[in-house]
N, C-alpha and C positions, 0 to 999 in steps of 0.2 A: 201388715205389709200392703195388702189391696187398698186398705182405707187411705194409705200414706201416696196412692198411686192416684188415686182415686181425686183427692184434695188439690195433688200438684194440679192437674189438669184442668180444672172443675173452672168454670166462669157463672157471672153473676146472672140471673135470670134478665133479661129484657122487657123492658114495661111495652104491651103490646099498642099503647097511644104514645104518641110524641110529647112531652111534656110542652115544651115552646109551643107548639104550634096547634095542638088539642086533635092533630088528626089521625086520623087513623092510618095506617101504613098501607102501601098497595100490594095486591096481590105480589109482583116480583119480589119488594122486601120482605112478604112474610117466607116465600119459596125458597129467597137466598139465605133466611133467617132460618128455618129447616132444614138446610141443607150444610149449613154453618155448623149445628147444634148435632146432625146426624156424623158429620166426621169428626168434630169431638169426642159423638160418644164412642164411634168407632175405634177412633187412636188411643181412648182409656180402655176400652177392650180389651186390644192387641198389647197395651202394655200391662195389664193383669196376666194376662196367657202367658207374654214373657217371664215375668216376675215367678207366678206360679210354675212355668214349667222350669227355672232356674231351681226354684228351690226343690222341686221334685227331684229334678236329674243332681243335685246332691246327697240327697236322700236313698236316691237308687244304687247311686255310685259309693256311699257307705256301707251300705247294705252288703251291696258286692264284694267291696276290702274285706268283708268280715265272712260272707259267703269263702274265698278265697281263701282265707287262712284257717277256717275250718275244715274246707278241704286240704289244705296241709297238715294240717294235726293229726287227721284220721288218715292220711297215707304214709304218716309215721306211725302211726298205732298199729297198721298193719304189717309195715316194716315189723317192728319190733315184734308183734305177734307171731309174726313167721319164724323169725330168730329165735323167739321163745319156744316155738312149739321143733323147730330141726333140734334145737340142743334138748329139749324134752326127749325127743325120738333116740336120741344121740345115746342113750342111757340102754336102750336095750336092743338097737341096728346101729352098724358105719356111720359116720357123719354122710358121708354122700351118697349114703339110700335116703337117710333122713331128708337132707334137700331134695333131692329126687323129687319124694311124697309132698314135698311142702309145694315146691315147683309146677305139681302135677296137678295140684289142688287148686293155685291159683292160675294157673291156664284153665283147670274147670272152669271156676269163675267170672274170668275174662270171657270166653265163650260165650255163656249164660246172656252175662252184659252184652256182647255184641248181636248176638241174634235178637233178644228182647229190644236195641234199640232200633234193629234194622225193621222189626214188623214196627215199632211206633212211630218211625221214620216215614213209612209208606200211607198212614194215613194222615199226614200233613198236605193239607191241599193246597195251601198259598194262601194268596186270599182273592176267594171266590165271587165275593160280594162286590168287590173293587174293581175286579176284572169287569163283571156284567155290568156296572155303571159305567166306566170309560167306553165299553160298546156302544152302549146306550147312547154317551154323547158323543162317540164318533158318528154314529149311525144318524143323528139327530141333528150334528154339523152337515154332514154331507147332503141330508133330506130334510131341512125344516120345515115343522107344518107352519103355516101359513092362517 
């Protein structure tokens, strides 16, 4: 895919003498001539970055579908598991101590999960690195050295 990006854009190199005229080019045409060639390679860049970050964010976003219905499957498995284990219970207590116990188990659970996310929660800093560079270049806007 890059190479196909790569090709659309691509021009022919430029003979650095004039053919006609055998001379050599002036300073300004060789600056326009680099500056020609630098946003070309520029604009094949940005369309690599596109292409590849298209096919990435497909790739993520499949991931995800599949992420997602695995999470379904296993919140059925516990469904069911629950069902299985009250009508287990069911066999030697009331059906409704049985849920009770089951009920009671996964609010344990639940709990567990919440607390454990709320300490991993707290060491999320943002993003720190990112912060002190915009400082950096507000700080650097407002007072440039010179």
């Amino acid at each position: 895919m890059s190479e196909s990006i790569r090709n659309e854009t691509s021009t022919k190199p430029r003979d650095v003498i004039d053919p006609e005229t055998d001379a050599t080019p002036s300073v300004g045409d060789l600056v326009g001539q680099v500056a020609s060639d630098l946003s070309t390679l520029i604009r094949q860049e940005v369309d690599l970055a596109k292409a590849e970050a298209t096919a990435e964010a497909k790739r993520a976003a499949r991931a995800a579908a599949l992420f997602g219905g695995a999470g379904l499957a296993g919140w059925m498995l516990a469904l069911f598991a629950a069902v299985t284990a009250m009508l287990a219970l069911d066999v030697a207590i009331p059906l409704w101590a049985a849920a009770l116990i089951v009920a009671v188990i996964w609010a344990a659970v639940a709990a567990v999960l919440a607390i454990r996310g709320r300490s991993e929660m707290r060491h999320v800093r943002g993003l720190p690195e990112t912060k002190e560079s915009l400082k950096e270049d507000a700080q650097w806007a407002r007072h440039p050295i010179t």
